[in-house]
NUNU-239937 format. One record per residue (C-alpha): x negated, z, y; chain. Coordinates in steps of 0.25 Angstrom, whole numbers, plus 2048, in hexadecimal, padded with zeros to 3 digits. Example, Ala and Ser with C-alpha at 12.3 -4.5 7.8 and 13.67 -1.06 7.14 Angstrom:
% residues 2
c1=7CF c3=81F c2=7EE mol=A
c1=7C9 c3=81D c2=7FC mol=A
//
This chain:
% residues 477
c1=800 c3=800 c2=800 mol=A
c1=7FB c3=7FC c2=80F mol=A
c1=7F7 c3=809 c2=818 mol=A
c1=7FF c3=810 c2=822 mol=A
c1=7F4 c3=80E c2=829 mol=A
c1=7F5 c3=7FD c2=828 mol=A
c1=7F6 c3=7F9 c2=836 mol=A
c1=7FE c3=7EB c2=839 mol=A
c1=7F9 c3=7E1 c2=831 mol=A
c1=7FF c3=7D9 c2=826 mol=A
c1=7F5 c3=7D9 c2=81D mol=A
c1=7F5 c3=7E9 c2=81B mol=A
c1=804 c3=7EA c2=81C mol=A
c1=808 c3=7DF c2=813 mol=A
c1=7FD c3=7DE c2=808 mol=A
c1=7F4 c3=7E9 c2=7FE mol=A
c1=7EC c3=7EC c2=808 mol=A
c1=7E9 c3=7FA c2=811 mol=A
c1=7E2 c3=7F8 c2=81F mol=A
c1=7D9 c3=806 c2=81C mol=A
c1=7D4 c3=800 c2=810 mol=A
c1=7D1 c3=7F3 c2=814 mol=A
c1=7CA c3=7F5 c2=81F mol=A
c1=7C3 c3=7FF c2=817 mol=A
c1=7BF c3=7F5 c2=80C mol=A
c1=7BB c3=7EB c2=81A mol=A
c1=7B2 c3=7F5 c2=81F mol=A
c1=7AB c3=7F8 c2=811 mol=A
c1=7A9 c3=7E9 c2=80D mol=A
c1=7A2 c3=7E7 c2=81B mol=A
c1=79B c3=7F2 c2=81C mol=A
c1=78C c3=7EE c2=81D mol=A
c1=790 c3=7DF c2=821 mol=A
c1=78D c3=7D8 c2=82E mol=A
c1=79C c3=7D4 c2=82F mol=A
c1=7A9 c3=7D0 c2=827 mol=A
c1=7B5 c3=7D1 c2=828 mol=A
c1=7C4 c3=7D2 c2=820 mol=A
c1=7CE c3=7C5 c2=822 mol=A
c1=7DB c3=7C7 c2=81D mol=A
c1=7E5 c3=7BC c2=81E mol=A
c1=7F5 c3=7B8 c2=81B mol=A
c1=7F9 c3=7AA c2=81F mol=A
c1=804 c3=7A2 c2=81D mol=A
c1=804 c3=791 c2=81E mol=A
c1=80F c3=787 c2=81C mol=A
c1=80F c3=778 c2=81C mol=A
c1=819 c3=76D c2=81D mol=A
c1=815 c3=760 c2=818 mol=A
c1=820 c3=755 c2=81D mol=A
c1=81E c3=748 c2=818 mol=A
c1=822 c3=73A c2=813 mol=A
c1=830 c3=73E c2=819 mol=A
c1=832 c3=74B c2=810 mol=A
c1=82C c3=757 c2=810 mol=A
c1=81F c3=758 c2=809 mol=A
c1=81B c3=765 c2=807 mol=A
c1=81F c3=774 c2=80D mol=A
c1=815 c3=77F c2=808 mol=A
c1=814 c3=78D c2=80D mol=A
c1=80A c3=797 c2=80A mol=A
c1=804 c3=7A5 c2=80C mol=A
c1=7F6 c3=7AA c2=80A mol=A
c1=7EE c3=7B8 c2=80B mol=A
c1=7E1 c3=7BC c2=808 mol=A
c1=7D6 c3=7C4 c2=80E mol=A
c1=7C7 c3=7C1 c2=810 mol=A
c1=7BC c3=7CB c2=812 mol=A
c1=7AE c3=7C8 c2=816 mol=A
c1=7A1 c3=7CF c2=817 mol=A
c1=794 c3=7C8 c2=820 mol=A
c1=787 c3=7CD c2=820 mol=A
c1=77D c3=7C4 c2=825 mol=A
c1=780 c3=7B6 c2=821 mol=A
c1=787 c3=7B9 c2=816 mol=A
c1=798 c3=7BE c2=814 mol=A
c1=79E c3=7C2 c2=808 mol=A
c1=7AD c3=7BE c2=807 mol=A
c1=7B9 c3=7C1 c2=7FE mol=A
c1=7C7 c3=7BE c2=800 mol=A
c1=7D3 c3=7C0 c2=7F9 mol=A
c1=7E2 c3=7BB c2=7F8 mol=A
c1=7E4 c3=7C9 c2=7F5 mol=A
c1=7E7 c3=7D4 c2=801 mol=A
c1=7E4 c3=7E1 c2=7F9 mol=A
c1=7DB c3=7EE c2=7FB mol=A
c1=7D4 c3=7E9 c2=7EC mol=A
c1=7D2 c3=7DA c2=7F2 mol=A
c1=7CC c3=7E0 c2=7FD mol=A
c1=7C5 c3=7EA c2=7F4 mol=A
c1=7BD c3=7DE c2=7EC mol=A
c1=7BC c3=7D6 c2=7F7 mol=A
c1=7B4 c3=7E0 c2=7FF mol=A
c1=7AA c3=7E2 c2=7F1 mol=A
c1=7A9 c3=7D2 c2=7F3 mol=A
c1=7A3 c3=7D2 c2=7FF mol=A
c1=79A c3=7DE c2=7FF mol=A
c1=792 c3=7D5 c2=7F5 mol=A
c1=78B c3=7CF c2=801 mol=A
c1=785 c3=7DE c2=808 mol=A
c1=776 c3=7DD c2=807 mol=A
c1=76D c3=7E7 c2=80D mol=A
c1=773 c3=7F0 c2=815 mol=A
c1=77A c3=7E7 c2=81D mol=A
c1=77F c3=7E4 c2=82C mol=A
c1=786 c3=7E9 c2=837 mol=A
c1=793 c3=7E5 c2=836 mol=A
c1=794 c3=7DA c2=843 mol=A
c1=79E c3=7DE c2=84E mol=A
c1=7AE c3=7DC c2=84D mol=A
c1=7B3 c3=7D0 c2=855 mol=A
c1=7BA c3=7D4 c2=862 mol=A
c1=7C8 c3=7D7 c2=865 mol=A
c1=7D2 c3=7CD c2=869 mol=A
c1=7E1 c3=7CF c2=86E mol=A
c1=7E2 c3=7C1 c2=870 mol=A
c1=7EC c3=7B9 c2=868 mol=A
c1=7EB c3=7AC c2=869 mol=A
c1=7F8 c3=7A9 c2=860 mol=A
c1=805 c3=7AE c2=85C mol=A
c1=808 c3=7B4 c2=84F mol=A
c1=814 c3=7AD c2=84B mol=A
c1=816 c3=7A9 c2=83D mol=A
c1=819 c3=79A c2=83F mol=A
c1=81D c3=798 c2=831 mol=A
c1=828 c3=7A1 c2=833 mol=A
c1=82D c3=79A c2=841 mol=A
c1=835 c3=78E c2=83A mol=A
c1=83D c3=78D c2=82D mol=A
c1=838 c3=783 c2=821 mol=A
c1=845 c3=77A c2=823 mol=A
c1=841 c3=77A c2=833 mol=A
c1=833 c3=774 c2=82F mol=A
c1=836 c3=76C c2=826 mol=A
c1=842 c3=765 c2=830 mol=A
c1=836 c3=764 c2=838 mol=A
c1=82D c3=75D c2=830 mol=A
c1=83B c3=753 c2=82D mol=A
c1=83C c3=750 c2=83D mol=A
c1=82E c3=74E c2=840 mol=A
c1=82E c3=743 c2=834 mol=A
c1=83B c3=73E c2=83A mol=A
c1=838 c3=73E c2=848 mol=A
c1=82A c3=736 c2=844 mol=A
c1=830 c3=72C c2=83B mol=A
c1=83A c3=728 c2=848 mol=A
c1=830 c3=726 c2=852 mol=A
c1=82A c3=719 c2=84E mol=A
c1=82C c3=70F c2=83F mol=A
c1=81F c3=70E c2=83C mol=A
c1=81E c3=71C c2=837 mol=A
c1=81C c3=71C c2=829 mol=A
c1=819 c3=72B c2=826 mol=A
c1=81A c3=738 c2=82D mol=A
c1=813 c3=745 c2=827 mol=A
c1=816 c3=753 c2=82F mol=A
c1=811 c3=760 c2=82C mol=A
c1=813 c3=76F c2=830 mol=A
c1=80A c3=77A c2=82D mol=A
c1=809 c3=788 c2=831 mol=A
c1=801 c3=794 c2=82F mol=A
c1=802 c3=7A4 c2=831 mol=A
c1=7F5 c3=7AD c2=830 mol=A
c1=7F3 c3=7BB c2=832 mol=A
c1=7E7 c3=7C0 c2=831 mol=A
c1=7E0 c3=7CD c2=834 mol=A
c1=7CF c3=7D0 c2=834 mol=A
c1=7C9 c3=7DC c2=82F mol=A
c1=7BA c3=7E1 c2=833 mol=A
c1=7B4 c3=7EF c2=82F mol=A
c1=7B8 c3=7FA c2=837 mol=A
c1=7C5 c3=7F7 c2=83C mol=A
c1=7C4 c3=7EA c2=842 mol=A
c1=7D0 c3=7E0 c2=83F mol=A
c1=7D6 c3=7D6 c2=845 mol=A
c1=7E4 c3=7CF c2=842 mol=A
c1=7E8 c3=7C0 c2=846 mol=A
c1=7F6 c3=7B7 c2=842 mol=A
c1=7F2 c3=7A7 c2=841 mol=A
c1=7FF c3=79E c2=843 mol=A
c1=7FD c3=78F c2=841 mol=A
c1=803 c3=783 c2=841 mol=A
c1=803 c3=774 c2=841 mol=A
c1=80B c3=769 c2=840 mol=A
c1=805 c3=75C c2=83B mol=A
c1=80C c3=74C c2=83D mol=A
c1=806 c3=740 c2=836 mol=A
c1=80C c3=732 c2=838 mol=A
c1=80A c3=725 c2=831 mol=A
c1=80E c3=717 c2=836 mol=A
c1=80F c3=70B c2=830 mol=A
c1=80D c3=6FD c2=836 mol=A
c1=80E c3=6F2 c2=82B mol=A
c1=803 c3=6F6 c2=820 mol=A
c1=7FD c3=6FD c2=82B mol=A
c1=7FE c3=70D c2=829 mol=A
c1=7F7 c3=717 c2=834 mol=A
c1=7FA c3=727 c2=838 mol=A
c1=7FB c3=732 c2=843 mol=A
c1=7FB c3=73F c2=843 mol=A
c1=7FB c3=74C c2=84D mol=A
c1=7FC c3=759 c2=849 mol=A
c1=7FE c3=767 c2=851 mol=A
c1=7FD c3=775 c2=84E mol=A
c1=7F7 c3=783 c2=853 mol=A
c1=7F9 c3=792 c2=852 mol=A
c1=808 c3=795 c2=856 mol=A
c1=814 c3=792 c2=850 mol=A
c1=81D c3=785 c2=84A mol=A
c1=827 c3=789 c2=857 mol=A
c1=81A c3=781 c2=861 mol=A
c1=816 c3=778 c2=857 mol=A
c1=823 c3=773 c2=851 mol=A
c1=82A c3=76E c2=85D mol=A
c1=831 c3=761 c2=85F mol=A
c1=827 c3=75D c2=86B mol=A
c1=81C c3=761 c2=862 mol=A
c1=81F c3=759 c2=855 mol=A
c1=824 c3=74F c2=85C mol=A
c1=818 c3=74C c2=865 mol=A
c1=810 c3=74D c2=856 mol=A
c1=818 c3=742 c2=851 mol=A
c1=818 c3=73A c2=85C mol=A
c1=808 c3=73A c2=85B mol=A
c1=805 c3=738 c2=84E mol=A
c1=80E c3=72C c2=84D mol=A
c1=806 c3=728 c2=85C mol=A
c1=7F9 c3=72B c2=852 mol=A
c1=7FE c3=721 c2=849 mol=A
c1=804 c3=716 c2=850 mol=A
c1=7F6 c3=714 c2=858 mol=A
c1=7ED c3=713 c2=84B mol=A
c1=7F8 c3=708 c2=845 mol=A
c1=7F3 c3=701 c2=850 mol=A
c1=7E5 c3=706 c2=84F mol=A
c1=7D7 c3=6FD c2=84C mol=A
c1=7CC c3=6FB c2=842 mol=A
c1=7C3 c3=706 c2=84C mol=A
c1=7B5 c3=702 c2=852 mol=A
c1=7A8 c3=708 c2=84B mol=A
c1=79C c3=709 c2=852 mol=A
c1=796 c3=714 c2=85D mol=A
c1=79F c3=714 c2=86A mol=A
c1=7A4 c3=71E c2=872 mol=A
c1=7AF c3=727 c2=86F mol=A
c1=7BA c3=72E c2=876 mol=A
c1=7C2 c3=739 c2=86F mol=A
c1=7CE c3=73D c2=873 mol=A
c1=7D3 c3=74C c2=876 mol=A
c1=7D8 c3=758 c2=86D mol=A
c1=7D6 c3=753 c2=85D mol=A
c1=7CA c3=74A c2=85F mol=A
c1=7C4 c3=758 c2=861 mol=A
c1=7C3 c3=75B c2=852 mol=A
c1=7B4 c3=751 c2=853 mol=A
c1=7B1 c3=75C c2=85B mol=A
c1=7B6 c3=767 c2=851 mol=A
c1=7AD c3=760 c2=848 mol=A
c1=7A3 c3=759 c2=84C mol=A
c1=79F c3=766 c2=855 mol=A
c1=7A6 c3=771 c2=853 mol=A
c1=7A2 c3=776 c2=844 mol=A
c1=793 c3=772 c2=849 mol=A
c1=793 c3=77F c2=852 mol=A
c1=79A c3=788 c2=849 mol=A
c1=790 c3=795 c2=847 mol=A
c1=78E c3=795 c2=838 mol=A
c1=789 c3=785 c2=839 mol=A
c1=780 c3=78B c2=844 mol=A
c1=77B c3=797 c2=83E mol=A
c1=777 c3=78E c2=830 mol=A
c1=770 c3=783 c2=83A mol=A
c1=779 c3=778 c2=834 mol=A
c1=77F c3=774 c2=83F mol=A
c1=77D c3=766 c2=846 mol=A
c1=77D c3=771 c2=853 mol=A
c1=774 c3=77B c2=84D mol=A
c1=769 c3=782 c2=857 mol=A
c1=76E c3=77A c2=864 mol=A
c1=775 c3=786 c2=86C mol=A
c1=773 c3=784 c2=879 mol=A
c1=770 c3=774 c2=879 mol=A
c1=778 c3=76A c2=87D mol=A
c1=780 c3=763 c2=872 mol=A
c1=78A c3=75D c2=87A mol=A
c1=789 c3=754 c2=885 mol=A
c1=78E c3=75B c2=893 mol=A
c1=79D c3=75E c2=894 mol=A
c1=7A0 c3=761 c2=886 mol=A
c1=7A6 c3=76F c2=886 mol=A
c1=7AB c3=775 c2=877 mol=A
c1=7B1 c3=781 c2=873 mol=A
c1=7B7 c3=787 c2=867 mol=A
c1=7C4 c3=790 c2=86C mol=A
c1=7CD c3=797 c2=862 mol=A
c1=7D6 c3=79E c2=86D mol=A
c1=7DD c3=791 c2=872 mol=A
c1=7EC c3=79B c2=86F mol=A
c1=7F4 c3=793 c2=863 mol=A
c1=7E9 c3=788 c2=85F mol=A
c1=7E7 c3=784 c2=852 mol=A
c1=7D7 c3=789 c2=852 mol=A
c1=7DB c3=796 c2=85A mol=A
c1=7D9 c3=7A3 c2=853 mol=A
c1=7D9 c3=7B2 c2=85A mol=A
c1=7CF c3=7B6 c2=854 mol=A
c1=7C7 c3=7AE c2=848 mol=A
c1=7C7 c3=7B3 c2=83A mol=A
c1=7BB c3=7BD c2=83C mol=A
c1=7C6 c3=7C5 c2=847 mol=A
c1=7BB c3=7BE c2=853 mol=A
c1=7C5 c3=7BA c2=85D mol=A
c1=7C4 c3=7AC c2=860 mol=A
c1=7BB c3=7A5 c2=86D mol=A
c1=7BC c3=799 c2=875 mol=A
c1=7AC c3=795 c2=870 mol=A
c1=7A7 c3=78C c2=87A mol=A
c1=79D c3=784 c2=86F mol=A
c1=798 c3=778 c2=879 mol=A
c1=796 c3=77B c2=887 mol=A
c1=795 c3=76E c2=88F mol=A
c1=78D c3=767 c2=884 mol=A
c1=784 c3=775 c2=882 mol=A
c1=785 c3=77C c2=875 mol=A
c1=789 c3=78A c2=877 mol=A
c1=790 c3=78F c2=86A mol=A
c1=795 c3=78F c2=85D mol=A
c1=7A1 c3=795 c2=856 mol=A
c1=79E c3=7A2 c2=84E mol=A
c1=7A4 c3=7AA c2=843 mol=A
c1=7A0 c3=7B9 c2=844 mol=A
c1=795 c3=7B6 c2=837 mol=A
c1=78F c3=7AB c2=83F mol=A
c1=78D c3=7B2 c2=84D mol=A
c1=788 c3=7BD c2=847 mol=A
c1=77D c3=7B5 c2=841 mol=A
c1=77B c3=7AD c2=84E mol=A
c1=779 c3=7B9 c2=854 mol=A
c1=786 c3=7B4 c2=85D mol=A
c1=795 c3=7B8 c2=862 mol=A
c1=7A1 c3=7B3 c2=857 mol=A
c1=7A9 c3=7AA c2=85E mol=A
c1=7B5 c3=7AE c2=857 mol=A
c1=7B3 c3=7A0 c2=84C mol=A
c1=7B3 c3=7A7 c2=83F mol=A
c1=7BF c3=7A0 c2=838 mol=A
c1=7C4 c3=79F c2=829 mol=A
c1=7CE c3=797 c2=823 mol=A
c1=7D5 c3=7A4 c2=81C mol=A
c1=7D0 c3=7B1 c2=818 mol=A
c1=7CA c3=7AB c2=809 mol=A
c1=7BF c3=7A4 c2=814 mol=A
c1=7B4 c3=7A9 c2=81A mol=A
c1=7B4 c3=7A7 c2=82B mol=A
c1=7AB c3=79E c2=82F mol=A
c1=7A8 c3=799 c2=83E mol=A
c1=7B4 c3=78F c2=841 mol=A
c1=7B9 c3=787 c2=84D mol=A
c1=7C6 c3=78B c2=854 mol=A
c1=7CA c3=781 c2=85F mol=A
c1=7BE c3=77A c2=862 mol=A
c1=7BE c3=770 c2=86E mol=A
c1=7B6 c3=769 c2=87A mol=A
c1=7BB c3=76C c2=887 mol=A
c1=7C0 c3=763 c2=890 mol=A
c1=7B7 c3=75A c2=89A mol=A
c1=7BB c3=754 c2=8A8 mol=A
c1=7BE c3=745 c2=8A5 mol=A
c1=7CA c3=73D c2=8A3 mol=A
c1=7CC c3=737 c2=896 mol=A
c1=7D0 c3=72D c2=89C mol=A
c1=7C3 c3=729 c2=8A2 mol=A
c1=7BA c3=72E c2=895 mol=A
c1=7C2 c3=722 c2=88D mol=A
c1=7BF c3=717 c2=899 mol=A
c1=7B0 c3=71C c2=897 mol=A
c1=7B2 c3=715 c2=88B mol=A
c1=7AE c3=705 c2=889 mol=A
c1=7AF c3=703 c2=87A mol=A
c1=7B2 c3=711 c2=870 mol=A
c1=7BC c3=719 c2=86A mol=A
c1=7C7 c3=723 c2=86E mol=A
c1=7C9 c3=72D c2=863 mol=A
c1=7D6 c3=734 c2=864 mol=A
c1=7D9 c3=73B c2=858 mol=A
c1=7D0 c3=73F c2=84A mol=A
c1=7D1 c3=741 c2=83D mol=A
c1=7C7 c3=745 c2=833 mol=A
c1=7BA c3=748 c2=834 mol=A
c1=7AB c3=74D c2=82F mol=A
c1=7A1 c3=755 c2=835 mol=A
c1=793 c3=758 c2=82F mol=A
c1=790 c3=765 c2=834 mol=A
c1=782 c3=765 c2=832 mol=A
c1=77E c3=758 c2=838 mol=A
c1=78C c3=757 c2=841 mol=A
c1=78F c3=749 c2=83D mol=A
c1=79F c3=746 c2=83D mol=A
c1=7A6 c3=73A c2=839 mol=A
c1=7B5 c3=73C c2=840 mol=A
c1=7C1 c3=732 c2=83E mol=A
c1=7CB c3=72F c2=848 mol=A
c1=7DA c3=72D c2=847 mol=A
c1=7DD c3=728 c2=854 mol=A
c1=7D3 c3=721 c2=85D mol=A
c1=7D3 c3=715 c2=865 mol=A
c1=7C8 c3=70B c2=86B mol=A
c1=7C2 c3=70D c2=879 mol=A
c1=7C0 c3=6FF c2=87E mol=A
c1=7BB c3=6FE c2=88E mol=A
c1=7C1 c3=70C c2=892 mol=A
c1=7CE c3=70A c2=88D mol=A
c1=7D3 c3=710 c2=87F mol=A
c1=7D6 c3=704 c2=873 mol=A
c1=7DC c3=700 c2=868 mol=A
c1=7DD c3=70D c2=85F mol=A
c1=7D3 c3=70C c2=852 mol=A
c1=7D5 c3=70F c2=843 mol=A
c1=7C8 c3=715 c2=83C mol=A
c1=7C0 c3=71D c2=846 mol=A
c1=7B6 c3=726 c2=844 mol=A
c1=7AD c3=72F c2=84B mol=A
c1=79F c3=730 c2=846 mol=A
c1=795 c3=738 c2=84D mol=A
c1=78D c3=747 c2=84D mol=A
c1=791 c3=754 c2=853 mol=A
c1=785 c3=758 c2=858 mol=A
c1=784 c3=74C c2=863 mol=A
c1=793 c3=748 c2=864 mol=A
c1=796 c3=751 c2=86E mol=A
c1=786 c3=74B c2=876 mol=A
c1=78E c3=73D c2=879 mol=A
c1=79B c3=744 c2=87E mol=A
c1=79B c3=73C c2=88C mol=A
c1=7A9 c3=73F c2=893 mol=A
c1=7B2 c3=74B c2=88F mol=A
c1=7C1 c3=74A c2=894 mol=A
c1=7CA c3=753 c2=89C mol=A
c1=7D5 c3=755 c2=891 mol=A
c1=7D0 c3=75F c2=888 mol=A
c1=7DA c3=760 c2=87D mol=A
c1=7DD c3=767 c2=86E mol=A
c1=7E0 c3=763 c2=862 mol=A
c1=7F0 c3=764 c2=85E mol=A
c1=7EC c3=76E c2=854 mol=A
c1=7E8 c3=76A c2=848 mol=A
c1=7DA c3=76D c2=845 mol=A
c1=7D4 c3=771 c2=837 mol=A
c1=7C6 c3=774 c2=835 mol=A
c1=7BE c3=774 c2=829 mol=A
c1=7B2 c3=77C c2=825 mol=A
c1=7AB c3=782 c2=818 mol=A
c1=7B9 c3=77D c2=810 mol=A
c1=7C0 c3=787 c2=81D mol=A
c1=7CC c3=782 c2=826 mol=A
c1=7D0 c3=787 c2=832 mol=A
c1=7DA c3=782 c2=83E mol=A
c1=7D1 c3=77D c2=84C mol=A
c1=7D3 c3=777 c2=857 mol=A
c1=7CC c3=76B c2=85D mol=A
c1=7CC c3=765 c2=86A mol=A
c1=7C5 c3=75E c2=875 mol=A
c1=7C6 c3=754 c2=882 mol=A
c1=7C6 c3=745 c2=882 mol=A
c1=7B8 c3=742 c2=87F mol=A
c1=7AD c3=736 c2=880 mol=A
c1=7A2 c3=736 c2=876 mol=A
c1=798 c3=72A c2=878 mol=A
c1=791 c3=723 c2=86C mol=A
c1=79B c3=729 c2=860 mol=A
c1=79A c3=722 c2=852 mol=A
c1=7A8 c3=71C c2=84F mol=A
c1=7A8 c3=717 c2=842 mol=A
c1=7B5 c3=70D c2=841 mol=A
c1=7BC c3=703 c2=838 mol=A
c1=7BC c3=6F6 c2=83F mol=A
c1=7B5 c3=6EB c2=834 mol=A
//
């Protein structure tokens, strides 16, 4: 039975365990280490898969688990369990200890408070019923079948998510969090003749489905998938060669994401296997270029209040006008660098580890118009929107394709272009960046990043952007 003494968190009102002795066991299986930490976790997720003209798929689900991890030095023990119990904890807290050697650290400081909040706590799962979704799903189909005959498919997806969880530290320390999410995805396909191409926009971030779900919201989604689609019917076989490029804003940010932004995550830094390793303080970038990873944008998909060490999240400024000036830091890595935690240390659920992650990273706005950064232009490419990409962390090499992009020919945008893609290296991309527009915008959010098999929601986002002498490798014979 859970103490009287339980104070109000689920987890020691609702499940075996009894706050006393766990943070008992907590303070036992760190004693002697340099830090660590107990996760504990509930979520629950649901999906809604609309396609074809019928529902596809509805699934709902719930998870809960704790993980607890010991550092000392480079080195962490972790154990984690579907199981929340005073015994799970029991053997996990043996587990862990296996890495004490000597006679240990000092265990590091606790993360600072924070009353910010920077979403609410409503369960969007419970804000509509399953027949309201699903009628949802039915008129977004509808609605995107009736705008034009050449639509051949429409796909349509919800999802939505609810987290609580709550960090435990030695000696009292804890810290409790609720994560909503959620994110509406449209794809359309158009046929013209034997001719197929397709469009999609998708939205989401950490609220509820009452912002998300609107009829001007899905609406406007529809509307630009079926735009994305309609373009590339009409789209070309896309020029290869070196030109120079022009990306648009928001999404196009994810090359950034990329390209840069796991280069100057603190692990990659600390091992010397990033493409930006031992080049603090020197320019990287050419003048003007500004980046910044920020999980406090309130309700962004990449937002956290604090990260999943309990550090409370920071706008990082990362480049500063072309100068290298940080990196993003887990508590493990800092301490090793000998420098702050930036509040970066995510996991993808509490059976991972935290490992330094972005949040929202973007670049921040420049003076020109967009307008007069596309006339600068004689003969190259406008890349709108992106698909997938690959980064070589190591040596920074990426090869990115583009969904949407259109020729630049004497200032003025083109013909759009099937087959595009972006081939450069991360490490002097951001060196032939030669005009940065005025119109800083975010990704719709839908970012998810990958790393060590870990994924986890971000954000991406930059100005309009010209980059001189960028690789585009096409399809034109």
């Amino acid at each position: 039975m859970a103490s009287t003494e339980n104070y109000n968190s689920p987890f020691f009102q609702e499940y075996d365990l009894d706050s006393i002795r766990t943070q008992r066991l907590v303070d036992e299986a760190l004693s002697g280490m340099d830090d660590g930490e107990l996760y504990l976790q509930y979520a629950q997720s649901e999906s809604f898969s609309f396609d074809d003209g019928r529902l596809k798929s509805a699934a709902f689900d719930t998870s809960k688990g704790f993980g607890l991890r010991a550092v000392q030095g480079e080195v962490s023990g972790y154990a984690h369990s579907s199981e929340l119990s005073s015994d799970a904890l029991l053997r996990a807290k043996e587990t862990v200890q296996s890495i004490k050697y000597g006679k240990g650290g000092t265990l590091a400081i606790h993360p600072k408070g924070t009353n910010e909040k920077l979403y609410g706590a409503e369960n969007p799962l419970l804000g509509m019923a399953f027949k309201e979704k699903i009628a949802l799903l039915e008129h977004i189909n509808a609605y995107a079948r009736g705008l034009d005959p050449k639509v051949h498919q429409v796909s349509c997806s919800i999802t939505g998510e609810w987290q609580t969880i709550e960090i435990i530290r030695p000696g009292g320390h804890r810290v409790q969090d609720i994560r909503p999410l959620v994110r509406l995805n449209v794809n359309v396909v158009v046929q013209d003749g034997d001719r197929m191409e397709s469009g999609y926009q998708g939205a989401g971030g950490r609220y509820d489905y009452s912002k998300l779900l609107t009829e001007e919201n899905w609406k406007s989604q529809v509307d630009e998938a079926l735009r994305q689609a309609l373009v590339n019917l009409d789209s070309i076989a896309a020029p290869a060669g070196v030109m120079d490029v022009v990306l648009g804003p928001g999404w196009p940010g994810v090359l950034l994401h990329e390209a840069i932004g796991h280069g100057l995550e603190g692990d990659f830094n600390r091992k010397k296997t990033s493409a930006f390793s031992g080049l603090m303080g020197q320019r990287i970038a050419a003048k003007g270029v500004t980046v910044v990873d920020d999980g406090t944008i309130p309700n962004r998909r990449g937002s956290l209040t604090f990260d999943d060490e309990g550090t409370p999240t920071n706008c990082t400024t990362l480049i500063e006008d072309g100068i290298l000036v940080g990196y993003m830091q887990d508590r493990m890595n800092a301490r090793l660098m000998g420098v702050p935690a930036t509040g970066n240390g995510r996991r993808q659920s509490y059976a991972h580890q935290p490992m330094p992650r972005m949040t929202n990273t973007y670049m921040l706005a420049g003076t020109q118009e967009p307008k007069e950064i596309i006339e600068g232009v004689k003969d190259g490419l406008y890349a709108v929107n992106f698909g997938g990409g690959q980064v070589d962390i190591t040596n920074g090499k990426f090869v990115f394709s583009c969904t949407e992009a259109y020729q630049i020919k004497n200032g003025k945008i083109g013909a759009p272009v099937k087959g595009a893609t972006l081939i450069g290296n991360g490490a002097d991309v951001l060196t032939k960046v030669s005009a940065i527009g005025n119109d800083l915008k975010l990704d719709s959010g839908v970012g998810i990043c990958g790393k060590a098999g870990q994924s986890v929601p971000v954000g991406v986002g930059q100005p309009t952007l010209r980059v001189n002498g960028l690789t585009i490798g096409g399809t034109e014979g």
